[in-house]
VOBA-42348 format. One record per residue (C-alpha): chain; x, y, z. Coordinates in steps of 0.25 Angstrom, whole numbers, plus 5000, padded with zeros to 4 digits. Layout:
% residues N
  chain    px    py    pz
      A     X     Y     Z
...
//
This chain:
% residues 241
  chain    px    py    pz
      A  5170  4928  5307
      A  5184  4930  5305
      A  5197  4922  5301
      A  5210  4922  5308
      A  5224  4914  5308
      A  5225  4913  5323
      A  5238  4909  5327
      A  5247  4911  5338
      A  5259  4921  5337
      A  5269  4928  5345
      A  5266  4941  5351
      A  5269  4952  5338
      A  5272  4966  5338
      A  5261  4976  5337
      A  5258  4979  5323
      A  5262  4991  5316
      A  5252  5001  5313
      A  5247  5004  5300
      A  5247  5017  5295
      A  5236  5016  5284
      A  5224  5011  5280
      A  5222  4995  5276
      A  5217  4993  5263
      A  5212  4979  5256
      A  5208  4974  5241
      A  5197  4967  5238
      A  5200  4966  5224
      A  5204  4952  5220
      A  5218  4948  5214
      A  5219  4939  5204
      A  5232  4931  5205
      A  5236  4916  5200
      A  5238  4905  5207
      A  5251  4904  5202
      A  5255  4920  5205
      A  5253  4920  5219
      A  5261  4907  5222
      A  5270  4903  5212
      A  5276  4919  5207
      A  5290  4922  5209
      A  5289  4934  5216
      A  5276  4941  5224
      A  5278  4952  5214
      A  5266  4950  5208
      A  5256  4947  5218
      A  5258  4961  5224
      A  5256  4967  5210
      A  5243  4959  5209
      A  5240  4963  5225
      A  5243  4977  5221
      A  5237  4981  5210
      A  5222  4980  5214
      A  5216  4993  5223
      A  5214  4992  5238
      A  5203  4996  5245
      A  5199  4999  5259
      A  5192  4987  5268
      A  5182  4992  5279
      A  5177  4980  5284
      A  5190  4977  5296
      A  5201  4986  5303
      A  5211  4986  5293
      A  5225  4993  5293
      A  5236  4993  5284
      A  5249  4986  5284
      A  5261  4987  5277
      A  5262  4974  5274
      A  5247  4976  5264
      A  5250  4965  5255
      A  5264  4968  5252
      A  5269  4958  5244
      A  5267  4943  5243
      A  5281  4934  5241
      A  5283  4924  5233
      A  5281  4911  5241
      A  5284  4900  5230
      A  5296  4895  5236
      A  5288  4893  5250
      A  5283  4878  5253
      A  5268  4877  5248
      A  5258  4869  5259
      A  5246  4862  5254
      A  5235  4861  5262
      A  5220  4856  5261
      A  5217  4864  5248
      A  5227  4874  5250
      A  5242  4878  5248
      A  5251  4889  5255
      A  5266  4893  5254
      A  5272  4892  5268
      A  5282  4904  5271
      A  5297  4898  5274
      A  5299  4894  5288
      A  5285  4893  5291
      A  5283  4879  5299
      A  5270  4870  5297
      A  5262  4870  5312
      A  5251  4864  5306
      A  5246  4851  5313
      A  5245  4837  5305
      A  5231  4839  5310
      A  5228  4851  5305
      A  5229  4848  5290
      A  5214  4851  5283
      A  5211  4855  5297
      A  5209  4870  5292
      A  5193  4869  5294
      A  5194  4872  5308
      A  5190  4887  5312
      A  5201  4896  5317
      A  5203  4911  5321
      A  5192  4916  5330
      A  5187  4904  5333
      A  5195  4897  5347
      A  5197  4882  5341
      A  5210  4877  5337
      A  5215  4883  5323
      A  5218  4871  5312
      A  5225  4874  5301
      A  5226  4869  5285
      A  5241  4874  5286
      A  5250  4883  5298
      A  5264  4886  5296
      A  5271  4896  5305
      A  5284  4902  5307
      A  5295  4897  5316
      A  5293  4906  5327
      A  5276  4905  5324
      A  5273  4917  5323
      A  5272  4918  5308
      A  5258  4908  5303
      A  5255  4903  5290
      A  5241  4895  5292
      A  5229  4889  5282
      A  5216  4886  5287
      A  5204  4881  5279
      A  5190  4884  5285
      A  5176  4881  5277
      A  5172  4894  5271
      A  5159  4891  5275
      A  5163  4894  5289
      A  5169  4908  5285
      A  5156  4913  5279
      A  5143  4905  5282
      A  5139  4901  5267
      A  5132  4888  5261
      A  5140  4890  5249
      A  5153  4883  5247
      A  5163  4894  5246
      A  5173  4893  5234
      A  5180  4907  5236
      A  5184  4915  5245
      A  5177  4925  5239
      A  5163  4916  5242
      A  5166  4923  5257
      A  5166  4937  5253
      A  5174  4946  5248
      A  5187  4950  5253
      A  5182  4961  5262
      A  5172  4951  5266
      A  5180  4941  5269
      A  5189  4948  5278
      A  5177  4945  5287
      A  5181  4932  5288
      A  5195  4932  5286
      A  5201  4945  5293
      A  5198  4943  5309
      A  5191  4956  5316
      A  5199  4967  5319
      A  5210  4962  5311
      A  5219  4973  5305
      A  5215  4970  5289
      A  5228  4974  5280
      A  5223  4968  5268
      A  5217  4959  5259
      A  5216  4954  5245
      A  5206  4944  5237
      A  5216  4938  5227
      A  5211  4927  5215
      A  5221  4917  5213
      A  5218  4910  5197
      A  5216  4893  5199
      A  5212  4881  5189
      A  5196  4885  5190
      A  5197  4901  5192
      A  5200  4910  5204
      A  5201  4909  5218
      A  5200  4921  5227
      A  5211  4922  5240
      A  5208  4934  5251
      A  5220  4940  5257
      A  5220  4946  5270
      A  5231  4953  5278
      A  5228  4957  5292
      A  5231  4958  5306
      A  5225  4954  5319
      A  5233  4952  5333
      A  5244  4959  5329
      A  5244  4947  5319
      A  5245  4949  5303
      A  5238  4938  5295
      A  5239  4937  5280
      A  5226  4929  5276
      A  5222  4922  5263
      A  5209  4915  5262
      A  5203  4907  5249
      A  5191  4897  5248
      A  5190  4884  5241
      A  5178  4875  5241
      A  5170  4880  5255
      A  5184  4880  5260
      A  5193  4893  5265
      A  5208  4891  5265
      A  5215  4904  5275
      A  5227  4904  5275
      A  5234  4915  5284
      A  5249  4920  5289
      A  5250  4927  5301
      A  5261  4934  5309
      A  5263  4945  5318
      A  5261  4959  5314
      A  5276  4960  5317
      A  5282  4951  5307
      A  5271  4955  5297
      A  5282  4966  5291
      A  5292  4954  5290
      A  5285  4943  5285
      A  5271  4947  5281
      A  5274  4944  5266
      A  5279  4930  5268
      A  5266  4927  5277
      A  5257  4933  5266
      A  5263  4926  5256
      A  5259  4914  5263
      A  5244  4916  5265
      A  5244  4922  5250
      A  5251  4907  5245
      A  5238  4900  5251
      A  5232  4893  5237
      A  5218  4887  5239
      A  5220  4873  5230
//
């Protein structure tokens, strides 16, 4: 089973070729809450994302991209949405498309499966082809379990969980688990960064109490070069409250 923000775009340019191999961490980051969302530059999350070794991931088609986790801007200044359990900043600009209805009505399923996609939260660009979405699905439906999840990391590792998270055949840039610090301990966040129908998709997923948050930006692979940094910013802003 795989997970996907699908939404509608106009048609892109093909995407450029890489010209080396991809590779991903699956060593965690330890950040604060408070560092990721509320610092006054990205400075120091691209230290934190740097400093830890990468290694190479065998389990999907993956490619590299020049656009690996290269910075994360500050998004303090950007209006912070509050959902059911959640919060993310929305870029500038970004319109809110999502329904009155579709409030809490993240529990649908979505991607692969051909019924109509709800969303805890959709904003988009003026011409639409930019996507910021939330959705919240039970985590017991991403991995058959009895057990309530807690964390993200209750679904596999990060490798593991691009299972789940990273459609197949996807073009897998990277990911990273980082650990944000709260009141009662850490919370583990996989990042991953892919592209799938000449569509580029930064994903951040977390879990809190049999529930997982997914939170995704998507744009064409064309406009990745351009705004790639504000739309990961976004999906990294998701907090899990």
């Amino acid at each position: 089973m795989s997970t996907l923000l699908s939404l509608s775009f106009h048609s892109p340019k093909p995407p450029q070729k890489p010209n080396s191999e991809t590779i991903i961490s699956t060593k965690p980051i330890s950040l604060s809450r408070r560092l990721v969302f509320l610092a006054g530059s990205s400075t120091s999350l691209c230290l934190f994302l740097s400093q830890f070794p990468l290694i190479p991931i065998s389990s999907a088609e993956t490619k590299s991209s020049s656009s690996l986790l290269s910075g994360i801007s500050n998004t303090k200044s950007w209006f912070q949405f509050y959902g059911d359990g959640f919060s993310i900043r929305v870029p500038p600009q970004f319109e809110d498309l999502t329904e009155p209805e579709d409030y809490n009505a993240g529990l649908s399923l979505y991607g692969d499966k051909a019924k109509p996609k709800k969303f805890a939260a959709r904003f988009a660009s003026s011409d639409r082809s930019e996507v910021l979405s939330v959705v919240i699905r039970p985590s017991n439906q991403l991995k058959i379990t009895f057990l309530e999840a807690k964390d993200i990391t209750d679904l596999g590792s990060l490798k593991e969980a691009a299972k789940i998270f990273v459609p197949a055949g996807a073009t897998l840039y990277s990911g990273r688990s980082i650990k944000i610090k709260e009141d009662e301990g850490f919370r583990t966040y996989y990042f991953y960064e892919f592209a799938r129908d000449e569509q580029h998709v930064a994903l951040v997923a977390a879990v809190n109490s049999g529930k997982a948050y997914i939170a995704g930006a998507t744009a064409p692979e064309s406009k990745w070069n351009d705004d790639g940094l504000k739309l990961r910013s976004a999906a990294v802003s998701l907090i899990v409250l």
